[in-house]
C-alpha positions as YAML, in Angstrom:
chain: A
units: angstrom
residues:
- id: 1
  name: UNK
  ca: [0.00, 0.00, 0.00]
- id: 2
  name: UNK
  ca: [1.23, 3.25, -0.67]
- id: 3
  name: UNK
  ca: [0.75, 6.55, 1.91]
- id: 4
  name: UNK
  ca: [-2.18, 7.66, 0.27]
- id: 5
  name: UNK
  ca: [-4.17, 4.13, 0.80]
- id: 6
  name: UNK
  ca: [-3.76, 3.33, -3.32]
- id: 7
  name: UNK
  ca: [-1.59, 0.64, -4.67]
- id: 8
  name: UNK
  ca: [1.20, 1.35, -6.60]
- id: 9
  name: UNK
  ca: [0.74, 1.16, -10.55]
- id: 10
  name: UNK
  ca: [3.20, -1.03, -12.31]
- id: 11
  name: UNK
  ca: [4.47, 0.87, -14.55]
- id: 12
  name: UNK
  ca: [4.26, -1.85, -17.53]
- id: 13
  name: UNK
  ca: [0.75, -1.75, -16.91]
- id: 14
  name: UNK
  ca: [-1.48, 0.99, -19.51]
- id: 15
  name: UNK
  ca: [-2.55, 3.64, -17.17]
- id: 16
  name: UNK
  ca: [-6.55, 2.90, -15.97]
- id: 17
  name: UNK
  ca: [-7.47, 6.62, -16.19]
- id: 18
  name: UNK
  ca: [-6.40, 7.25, -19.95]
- id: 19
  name: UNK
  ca: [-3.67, 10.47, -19.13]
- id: 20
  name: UNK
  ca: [0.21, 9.40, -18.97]
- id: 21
  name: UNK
  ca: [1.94, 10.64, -15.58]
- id: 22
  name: UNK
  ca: [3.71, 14.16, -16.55]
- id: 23
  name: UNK
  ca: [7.40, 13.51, -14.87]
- id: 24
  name: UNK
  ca: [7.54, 17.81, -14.78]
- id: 25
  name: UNK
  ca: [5.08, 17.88, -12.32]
- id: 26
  name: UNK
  ca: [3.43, 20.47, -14.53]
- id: 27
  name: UNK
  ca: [-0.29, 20.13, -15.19]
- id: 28
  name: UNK
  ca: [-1.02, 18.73, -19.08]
- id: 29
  name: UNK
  ca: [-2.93, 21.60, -21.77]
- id: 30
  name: UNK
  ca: [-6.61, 20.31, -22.43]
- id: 31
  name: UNK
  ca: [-6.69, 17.60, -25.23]
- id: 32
  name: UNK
  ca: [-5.88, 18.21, -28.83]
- id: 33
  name: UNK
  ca: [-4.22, 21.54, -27.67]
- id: 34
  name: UNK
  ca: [0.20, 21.57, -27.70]
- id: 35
  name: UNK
  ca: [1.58, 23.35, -24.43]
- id: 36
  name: UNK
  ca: [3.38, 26.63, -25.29]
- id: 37
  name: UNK
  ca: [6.88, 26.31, -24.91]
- id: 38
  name: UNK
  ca: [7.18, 30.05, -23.72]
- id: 39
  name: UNK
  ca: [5.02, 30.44, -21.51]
- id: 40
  name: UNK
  ca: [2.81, 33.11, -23.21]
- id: 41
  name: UNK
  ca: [-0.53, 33.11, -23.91]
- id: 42
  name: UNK
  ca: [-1.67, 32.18, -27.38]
- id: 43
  name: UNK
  ca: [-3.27, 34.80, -29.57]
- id: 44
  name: UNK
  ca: [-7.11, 34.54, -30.67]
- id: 45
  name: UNK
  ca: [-8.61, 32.21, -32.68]
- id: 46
  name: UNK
  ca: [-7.71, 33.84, -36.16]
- id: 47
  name: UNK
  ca: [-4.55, 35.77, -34.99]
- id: 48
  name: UNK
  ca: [-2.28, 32.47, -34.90]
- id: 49
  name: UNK
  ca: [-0.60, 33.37, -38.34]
- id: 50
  name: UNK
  ca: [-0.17, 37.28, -37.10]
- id: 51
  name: UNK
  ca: [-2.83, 38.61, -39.34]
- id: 52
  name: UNK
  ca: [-4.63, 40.49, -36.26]
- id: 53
  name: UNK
  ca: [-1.26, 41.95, -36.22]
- id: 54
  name: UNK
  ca: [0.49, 44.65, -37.94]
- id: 55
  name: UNK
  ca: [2.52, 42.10, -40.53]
- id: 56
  name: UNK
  ca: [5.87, 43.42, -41.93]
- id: 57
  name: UNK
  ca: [4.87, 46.36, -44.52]
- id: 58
  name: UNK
  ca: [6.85, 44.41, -47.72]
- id: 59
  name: UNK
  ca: [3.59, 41.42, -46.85]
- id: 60
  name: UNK
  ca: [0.76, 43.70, -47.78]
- id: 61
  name: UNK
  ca: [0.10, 44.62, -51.77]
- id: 62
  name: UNK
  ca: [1.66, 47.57, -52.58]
- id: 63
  name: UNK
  ca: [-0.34, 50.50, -54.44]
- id: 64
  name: UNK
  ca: [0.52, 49.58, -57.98]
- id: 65
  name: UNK
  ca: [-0.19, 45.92, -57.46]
- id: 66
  name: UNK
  ca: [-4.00, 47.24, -56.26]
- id: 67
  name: UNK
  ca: [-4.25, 49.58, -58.93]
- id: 68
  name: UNK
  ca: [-3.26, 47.28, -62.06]
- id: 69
  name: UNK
  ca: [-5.67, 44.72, -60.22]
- id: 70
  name: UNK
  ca: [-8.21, 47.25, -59.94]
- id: 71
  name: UNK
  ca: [-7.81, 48.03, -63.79]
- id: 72
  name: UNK
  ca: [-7.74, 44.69, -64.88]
- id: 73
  name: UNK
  ca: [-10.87, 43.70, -62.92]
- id: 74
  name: UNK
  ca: [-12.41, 46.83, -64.88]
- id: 75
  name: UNK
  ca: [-11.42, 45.33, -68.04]
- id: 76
  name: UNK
  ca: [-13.12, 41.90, -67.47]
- id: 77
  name: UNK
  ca: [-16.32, 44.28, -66.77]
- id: 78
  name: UNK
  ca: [-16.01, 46.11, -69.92]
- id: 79
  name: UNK
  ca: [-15.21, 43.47, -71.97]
- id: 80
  name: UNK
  ca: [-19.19, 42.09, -71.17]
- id: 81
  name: UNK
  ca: [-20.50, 45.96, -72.16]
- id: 82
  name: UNK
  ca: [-19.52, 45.53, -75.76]
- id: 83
  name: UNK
  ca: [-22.68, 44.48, -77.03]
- id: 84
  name: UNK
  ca: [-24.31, 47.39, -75.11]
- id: 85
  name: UNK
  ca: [-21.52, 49.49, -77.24]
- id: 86
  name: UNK
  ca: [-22.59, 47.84, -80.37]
- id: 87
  name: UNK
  ca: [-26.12, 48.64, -79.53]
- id: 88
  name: UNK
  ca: [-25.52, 51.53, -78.88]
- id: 89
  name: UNK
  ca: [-23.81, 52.41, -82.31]
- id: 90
  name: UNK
  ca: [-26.76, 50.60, -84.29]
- id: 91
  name: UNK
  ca: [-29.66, 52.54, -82.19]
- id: 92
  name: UNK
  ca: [-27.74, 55.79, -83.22]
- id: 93
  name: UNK
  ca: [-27.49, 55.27, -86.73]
- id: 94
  name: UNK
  ca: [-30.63, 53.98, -87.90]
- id: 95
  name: UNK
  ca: [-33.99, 55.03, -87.10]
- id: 96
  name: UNK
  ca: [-35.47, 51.86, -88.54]
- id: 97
  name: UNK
  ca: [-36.88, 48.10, -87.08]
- id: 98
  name: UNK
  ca: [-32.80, 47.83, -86.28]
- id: 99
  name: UNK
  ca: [-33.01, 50.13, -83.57]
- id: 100
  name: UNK
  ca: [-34.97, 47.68, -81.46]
- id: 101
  name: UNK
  ca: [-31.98, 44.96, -82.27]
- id: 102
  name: UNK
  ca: [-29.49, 48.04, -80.98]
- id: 103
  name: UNK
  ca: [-31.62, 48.32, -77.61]
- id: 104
  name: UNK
  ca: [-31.37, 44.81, -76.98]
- id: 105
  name: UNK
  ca: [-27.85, 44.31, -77.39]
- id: 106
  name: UNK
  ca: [-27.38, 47.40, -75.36]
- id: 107
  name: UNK
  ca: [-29.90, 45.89, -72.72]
- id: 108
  name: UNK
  ca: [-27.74, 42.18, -72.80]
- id: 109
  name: UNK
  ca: [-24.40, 44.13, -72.56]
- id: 110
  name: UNK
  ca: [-25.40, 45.94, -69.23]
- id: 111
  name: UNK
  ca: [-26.90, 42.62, -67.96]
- id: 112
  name: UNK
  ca: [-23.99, 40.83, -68.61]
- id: 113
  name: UNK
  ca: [-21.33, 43.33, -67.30]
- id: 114
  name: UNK
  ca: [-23.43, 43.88, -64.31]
- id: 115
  name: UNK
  ca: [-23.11, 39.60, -63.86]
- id: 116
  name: UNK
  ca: [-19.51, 40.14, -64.70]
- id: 117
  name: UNK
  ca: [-19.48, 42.50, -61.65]
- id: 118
  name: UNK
  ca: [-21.69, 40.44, -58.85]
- id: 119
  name: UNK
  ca: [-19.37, 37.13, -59.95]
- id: 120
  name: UNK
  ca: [-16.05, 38.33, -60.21]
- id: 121
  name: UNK
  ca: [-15.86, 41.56, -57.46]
- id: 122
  name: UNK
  ca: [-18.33, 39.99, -54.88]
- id: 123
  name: UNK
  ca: [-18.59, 36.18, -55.13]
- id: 124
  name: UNK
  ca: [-15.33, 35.27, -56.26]
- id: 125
  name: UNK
  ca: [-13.45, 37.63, -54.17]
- id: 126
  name: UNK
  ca: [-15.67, 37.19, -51.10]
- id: 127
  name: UNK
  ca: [-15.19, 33.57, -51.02]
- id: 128
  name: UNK
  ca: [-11.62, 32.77, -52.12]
- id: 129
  name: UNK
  ca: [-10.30, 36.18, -51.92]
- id: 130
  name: UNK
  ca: [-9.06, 36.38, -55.26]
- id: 131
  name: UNK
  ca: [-11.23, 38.61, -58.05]
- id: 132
  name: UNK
  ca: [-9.43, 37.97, -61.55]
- id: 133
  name: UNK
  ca: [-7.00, 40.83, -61.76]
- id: 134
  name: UNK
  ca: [-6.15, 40.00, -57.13]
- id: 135
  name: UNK
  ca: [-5.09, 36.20, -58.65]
- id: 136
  name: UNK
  ca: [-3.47, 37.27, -61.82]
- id: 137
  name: UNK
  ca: [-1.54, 39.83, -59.85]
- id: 138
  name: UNK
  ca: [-0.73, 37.44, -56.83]
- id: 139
  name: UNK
  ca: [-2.63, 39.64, -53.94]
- id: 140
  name: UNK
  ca: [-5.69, 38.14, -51.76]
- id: 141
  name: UNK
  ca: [-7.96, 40.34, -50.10]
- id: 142
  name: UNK
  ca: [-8.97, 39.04, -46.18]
- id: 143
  name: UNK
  ca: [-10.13, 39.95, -43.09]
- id: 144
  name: UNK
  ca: [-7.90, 41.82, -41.11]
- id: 145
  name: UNK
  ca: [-8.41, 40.06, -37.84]
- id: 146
  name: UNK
  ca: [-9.97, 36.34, -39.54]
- id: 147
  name: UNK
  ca: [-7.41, 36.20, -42.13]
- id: 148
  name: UNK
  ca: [-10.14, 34.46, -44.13]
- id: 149
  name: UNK
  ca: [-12.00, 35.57, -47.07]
- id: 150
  name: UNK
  ca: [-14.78, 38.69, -46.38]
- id: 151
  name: UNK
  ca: [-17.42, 36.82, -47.95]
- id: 152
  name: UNK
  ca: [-19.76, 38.01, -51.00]
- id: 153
  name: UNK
  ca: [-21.78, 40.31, -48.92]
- id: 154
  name: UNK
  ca: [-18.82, 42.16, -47.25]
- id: 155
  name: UNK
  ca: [-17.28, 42.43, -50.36]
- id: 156
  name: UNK
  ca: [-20.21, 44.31, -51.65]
- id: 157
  name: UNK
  ca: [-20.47, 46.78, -49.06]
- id: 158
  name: UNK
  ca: [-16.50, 46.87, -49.63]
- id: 159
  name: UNK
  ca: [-17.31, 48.24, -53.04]
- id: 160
  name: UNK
  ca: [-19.63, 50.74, -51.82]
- id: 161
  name: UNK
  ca: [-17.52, 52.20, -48.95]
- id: 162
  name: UNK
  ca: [-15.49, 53.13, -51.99]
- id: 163
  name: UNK
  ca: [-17.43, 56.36, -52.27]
- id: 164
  name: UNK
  ca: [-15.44, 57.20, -49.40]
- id: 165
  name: UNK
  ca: [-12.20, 57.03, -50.85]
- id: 166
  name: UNK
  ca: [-13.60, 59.14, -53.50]
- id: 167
  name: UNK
  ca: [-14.53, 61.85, -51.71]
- id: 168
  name: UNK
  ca: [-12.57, 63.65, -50.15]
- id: 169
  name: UNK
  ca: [-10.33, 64.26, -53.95]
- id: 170
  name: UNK
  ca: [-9.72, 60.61, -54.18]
- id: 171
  name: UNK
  ca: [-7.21, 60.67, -51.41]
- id: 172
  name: UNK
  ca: [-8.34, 56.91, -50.14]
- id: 173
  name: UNK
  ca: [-7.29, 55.60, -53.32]
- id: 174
  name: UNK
  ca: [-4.43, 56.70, -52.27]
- id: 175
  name: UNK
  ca: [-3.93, 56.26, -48.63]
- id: 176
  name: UNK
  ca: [-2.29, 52.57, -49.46]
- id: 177
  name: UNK
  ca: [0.75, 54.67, -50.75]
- id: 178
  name: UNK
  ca: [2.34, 55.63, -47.25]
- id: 179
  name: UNK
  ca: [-0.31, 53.73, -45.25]
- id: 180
  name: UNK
  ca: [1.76, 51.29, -42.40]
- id: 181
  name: UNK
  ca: [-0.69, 48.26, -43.71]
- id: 182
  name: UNK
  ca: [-1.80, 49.89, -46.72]
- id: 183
  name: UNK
  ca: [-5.34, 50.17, -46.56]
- id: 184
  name: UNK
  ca: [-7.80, 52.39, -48.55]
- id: 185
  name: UNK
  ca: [-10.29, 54.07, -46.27]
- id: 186
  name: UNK
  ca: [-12.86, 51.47, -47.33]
- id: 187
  name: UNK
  ca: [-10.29, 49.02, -46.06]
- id: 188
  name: UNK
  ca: [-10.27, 50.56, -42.79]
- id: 189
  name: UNK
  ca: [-13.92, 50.87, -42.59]
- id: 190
  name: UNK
  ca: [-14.66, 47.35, -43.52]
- id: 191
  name: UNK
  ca: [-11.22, 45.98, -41.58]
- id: 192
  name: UNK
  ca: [-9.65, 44.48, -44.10]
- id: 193
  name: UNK
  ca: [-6.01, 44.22, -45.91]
- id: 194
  name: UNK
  ca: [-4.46, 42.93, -49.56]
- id: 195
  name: UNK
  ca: [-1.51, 40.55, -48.56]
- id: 196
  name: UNK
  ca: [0.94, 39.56, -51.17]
- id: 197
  name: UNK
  ca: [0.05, 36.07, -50.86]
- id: 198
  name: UNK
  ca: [0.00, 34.06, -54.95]
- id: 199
  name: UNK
  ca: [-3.09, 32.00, -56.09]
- id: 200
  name: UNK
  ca: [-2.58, 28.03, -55.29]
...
């Protein structure tokens, strides 16, 4: 018997209460979580990789990588308005039964670049972070304290705190330029940040 009225486990024997004896004397972190070696308490849920953090300022997207994303992402819209420009052109010349062809090729060009828009600016940059000038450019757009994707809806209202980088002479658009994390204003409205980070 030992002092405390429990016999002694043989140590060849699997342990009846499922933990392994800690020789430290130190108590063991909760299951499926690894002690921290320093002694510091971990950051948030979300902050582990440092992006609730101010990062180093060579990992966010500088201004010209945002701008030629921005224009390229305006291409990719404009390229689905050409049949509204064609429309256009035929409604204006003729004054006969091909003006109704011209209105609805003007009609399916602003329906399709308007499509264009809602795919490319607000679902596919919402939900992987990455519109089609971001991915071709190597920049990812994120939450600033998730580090995950914003989401479609975010990403709208993204696009329409843009009004406030307009505003005051366009200065938010350029903000990024000298900005610590480079944000636009809209970025700091909505908290979010354009890391250098390449499409997988």
């Amino acid at each position: 018997m030992s002092d405390y009225g429990n016999p002694p486990q043989d140590p060849s024997q699997p342990n009846p209460y499922g933990q392994q004896p800690n020789p430290y004397g130190q108590p063991q972190p909760p299951y499926g979580q690894q002690p921290n070696p320093y002694g510091q308490p971990q950051p948030p849920y979300g902050q582990s990789h440092g992006y609730g953090y101010a990062l180093p300022r060579d990992a966010y997207a500088s201004w010209l990588k945002r701008v030629g994303a921005y224009l390229i992402d305006g291409l990719v819209v404009a390229i689905g308005y050409i049949p509204a420009v064609i429309g256009g052109a035929i409604s204006g010349s003729s004054s006969d039964g091909s003006s109704a062809i011209g209105l609805l090729l003007t009609l399916i060009g602003v329906a399709l670049s308007l499509a264009i828009f809602v795919w490319n600016t607000c679902l596919r940059a919402g939900r992987t972070g990455y519109s089609i000038g971001k991915g071709a450019l190597g920049i990812k757009l994120i939450g600033e304290q998730s580090g995950q994707p914003i989401g479609p809806g975010m990403a709208f209202l993204r696009y329409l705190c843009h009004i406030v980088d307009a505003l005051p002479c366009y200065i938010g658009y350029l903000w990024p330029i000298w900005d610590a994390k480079r944000q636009t204003f809209s970025d700091k409205i909505i908290k979010t940040v354009v890391l250098n980070q390449p499409q997988g």
